[in-house]
C-alpha positions in Angstrom: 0.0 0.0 0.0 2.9 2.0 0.8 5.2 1.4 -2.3 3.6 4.2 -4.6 2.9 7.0 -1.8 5.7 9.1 -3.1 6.3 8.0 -6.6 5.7 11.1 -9.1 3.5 10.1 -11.6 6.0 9.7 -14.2 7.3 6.7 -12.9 4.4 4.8 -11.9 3.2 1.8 -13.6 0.4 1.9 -16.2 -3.5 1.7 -14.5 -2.7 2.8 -11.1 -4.9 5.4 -10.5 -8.6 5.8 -10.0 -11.2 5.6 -12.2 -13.6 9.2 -12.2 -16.6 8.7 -9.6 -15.8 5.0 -8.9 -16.2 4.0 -5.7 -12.7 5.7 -4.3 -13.7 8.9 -5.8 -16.9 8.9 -4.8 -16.0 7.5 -1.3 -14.0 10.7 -1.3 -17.2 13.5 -2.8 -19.6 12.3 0.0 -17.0 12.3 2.9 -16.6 16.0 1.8 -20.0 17.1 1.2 -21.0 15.7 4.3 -17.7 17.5 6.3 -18.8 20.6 5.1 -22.5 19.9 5.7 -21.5 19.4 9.1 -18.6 22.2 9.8 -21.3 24.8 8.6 -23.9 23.4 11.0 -21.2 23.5 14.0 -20.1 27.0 12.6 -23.2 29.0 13.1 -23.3 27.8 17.1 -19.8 29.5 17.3 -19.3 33.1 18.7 -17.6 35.5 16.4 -14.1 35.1 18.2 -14.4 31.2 17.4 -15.6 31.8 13.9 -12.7 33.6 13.3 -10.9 31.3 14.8 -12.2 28.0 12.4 -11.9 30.3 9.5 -8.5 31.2 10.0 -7.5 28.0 10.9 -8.9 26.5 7.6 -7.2 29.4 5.4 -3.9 28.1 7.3 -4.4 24.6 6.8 -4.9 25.3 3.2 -1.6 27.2 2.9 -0.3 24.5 4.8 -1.0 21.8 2.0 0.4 23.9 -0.9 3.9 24.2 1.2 4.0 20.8 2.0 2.9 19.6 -1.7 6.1 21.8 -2.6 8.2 20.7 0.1 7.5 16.9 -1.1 8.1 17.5 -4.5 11.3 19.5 -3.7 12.8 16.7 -1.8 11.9 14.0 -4.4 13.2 16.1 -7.0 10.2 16.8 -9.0 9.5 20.5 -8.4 9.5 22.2 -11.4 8.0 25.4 -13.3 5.1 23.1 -14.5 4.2 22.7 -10.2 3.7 26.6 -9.4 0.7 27.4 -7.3 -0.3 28.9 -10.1 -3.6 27.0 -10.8 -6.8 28.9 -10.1 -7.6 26.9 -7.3 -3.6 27.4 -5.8 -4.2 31.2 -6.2 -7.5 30.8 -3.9 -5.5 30.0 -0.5 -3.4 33.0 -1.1 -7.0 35.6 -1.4 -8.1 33.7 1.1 -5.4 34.7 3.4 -5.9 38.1 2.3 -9.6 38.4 3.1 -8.7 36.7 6.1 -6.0 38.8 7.5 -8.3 42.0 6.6 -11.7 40.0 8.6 -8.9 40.3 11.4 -8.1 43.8 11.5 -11.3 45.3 10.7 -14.3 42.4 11.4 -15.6 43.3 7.8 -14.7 40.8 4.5 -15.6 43.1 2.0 -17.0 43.1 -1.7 -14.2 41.0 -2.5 -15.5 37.7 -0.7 -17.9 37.4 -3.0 -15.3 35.8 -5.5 -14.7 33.3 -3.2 -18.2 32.0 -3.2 -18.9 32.3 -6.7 -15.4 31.7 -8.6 -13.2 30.2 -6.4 -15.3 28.0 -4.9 -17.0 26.4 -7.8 -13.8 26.0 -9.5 -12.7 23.3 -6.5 -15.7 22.0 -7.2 -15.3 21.4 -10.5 -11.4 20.4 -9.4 -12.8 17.2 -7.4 -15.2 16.1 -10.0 -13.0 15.9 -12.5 -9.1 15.4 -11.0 -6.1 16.0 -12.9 -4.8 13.8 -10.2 -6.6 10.7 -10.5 -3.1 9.3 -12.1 -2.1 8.1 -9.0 -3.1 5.0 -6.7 -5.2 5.9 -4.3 -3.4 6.1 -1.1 -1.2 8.7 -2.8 0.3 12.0 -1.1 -0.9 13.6 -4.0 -4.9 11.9 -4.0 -4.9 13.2 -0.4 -3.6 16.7 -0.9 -5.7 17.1 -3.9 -8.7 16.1 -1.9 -7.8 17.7 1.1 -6.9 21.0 -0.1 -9.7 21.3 -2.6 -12.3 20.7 0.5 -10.7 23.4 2.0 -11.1 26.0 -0.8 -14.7 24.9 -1.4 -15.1 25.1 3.2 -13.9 28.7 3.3 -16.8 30.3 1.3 -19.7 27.8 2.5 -18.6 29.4 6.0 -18.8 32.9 5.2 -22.0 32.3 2.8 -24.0 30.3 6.0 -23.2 32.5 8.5 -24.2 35.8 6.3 -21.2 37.3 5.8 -21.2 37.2 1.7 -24.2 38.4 0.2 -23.8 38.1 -3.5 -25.5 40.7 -6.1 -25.1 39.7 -9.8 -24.1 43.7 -10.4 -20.8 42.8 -8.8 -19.8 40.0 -11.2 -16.8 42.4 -12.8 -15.2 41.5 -9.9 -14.6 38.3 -10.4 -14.1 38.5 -14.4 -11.7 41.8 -14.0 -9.6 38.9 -11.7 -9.4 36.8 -14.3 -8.4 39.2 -17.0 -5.5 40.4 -14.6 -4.3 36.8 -13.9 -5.1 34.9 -17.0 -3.1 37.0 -19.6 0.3 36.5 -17.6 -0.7 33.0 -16.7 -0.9 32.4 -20.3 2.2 33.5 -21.1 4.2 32.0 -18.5 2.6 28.5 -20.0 3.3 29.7 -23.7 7.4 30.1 -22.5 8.1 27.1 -19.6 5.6 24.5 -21.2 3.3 24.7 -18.4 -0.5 24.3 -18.1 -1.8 26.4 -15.7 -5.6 26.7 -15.2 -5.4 24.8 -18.4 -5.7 27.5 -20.7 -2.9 25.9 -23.1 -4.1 22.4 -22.6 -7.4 20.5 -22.2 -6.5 18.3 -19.6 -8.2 14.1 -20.7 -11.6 13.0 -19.3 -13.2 17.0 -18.3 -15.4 19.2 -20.0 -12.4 21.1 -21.2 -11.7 18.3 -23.2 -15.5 17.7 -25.0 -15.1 21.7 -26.2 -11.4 20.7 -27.3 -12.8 18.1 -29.6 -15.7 20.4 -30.7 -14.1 23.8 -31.4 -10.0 22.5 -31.4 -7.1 24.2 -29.5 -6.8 27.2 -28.7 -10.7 27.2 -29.9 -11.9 25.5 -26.8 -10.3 28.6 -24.9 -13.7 31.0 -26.1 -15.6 28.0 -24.7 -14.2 27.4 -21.4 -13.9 31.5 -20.5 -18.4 31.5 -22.2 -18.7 28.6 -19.6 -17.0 30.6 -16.6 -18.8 33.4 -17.2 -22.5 31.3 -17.3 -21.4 29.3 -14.1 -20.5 32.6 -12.4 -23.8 35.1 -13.5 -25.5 31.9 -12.7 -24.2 31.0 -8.8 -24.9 34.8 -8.7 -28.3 34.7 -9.0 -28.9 31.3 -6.9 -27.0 32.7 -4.1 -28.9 36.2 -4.5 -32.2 34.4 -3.8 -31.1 32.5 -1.3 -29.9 35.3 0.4 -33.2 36.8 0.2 -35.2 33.6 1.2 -32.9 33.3 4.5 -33.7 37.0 5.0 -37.5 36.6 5.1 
């Protein structure tokens, strides 16, 4: 069981990994669903000091796993420009932290956490249905992490949506898509010149949506695709979460 746990995927035999929503991977979606079902319950018991607390604790923990992921793959000799936390949902833990360290100084989140909720949040959703790292066995350091840390990211915003402090209005989408046009562009470039494939804007990554709009509309094609699908998923957790604001109001 303990043969693979730190063998880069590379040099790992043929069929090791998991098969998307077999019984490993979806052993994995209902443990987390149900964790974060049942943090957000416990949550909204908490005083404000001990909220704080759980959320600052969680933004940690997630900064915790993208250090030790790179500490791991530094020591095994694997870290490379191609294993930046330059993914989307990398780039989450470090907001995070800053939402988090301004909660602490002035008790207020701001505009900004509505990203969280309705960008980040739905991207680590969409990052444990379809894992890039399902190439590995399942008792993996990099299974776990990928798991782990993408619970995490999808946690941080639940907490802040449950307990009231997001309330999401569709007139402050820009936000979210003025992010992306400040990050993407460099991302892109950065791909284009170390043979990356960060947020996988150069690549389609196998077996994901991504992929299907690849083989429909070819590469770079699939790119007009994936940023028309962003921006539905986004004006559309919008609205949701506007109503349901409103319906917890009344």
């Amino acid at each position: 069981m303990y043969t693979y746990f730190f063998t880069y995927q590379d040099a790992l035999p043929e069929n090791c990994g998991f098969p998307l929503f077999g019984t490993v991977h979806f052993i994995w979606l209902v443990g987390i669903a149900i964790s974060i079902f049942l943090l957000c319950r416990i949550y909204l018991h908490l005083a404000t000091t001990k909220r704080l607390q759980i959320l600052s604790t969680t933004v940690l923990l997630s900064l915790c796993c993208t250090f030790t992921q790179d500490a791991i793959l530094t020591v095994t000799g694997h870290m490379n420009a191609g294993m930046l936390p330059f993914h989307l949902c990398d780039l989450a833990a470090f907001f995070y932290l800053f939402l988090q360290m301004r909660a602490l100084r002035t008790s207020r989140f701001g505009l900004l956490a509505e990203i969280t909720l309705c960008l980040f949040m739905p991207g680590a959703v969409l990052g444990i249905l379809f894992p890039v790292w399902s190439v590995y066995p399942p008792f993996h350091y990099m299974t776990i992490h990928g798991f782990v840390y993408h619970a995490l990211i999808i946690l941080y915003p639940w907490l802040l949506f449950v307990s009231g402090n997001i309330c999401p209005k569709t007139r402050h989408i820009w936000q979210p898509v003025l992010l992306l046009c400040i990050i993407v562009p460099p991302v892109y470039v950065f791909n284009k010149k170390f043979d990356s494939n960060y947020m996988f804007i150069n690549v389609p990554p196998e077996n994901t949506p991504l992929a299907f709009l690849a083989k429909q509309m070819g590469n770079p094609g699939y790119l007009l695709g994936y940023a028309i699908f962003i921006f539905l998923m986004m004006l559309t957790l919008y609205q949701v979460f506007n109503k349901l604001t409103q319906l917890f109001k009344k």
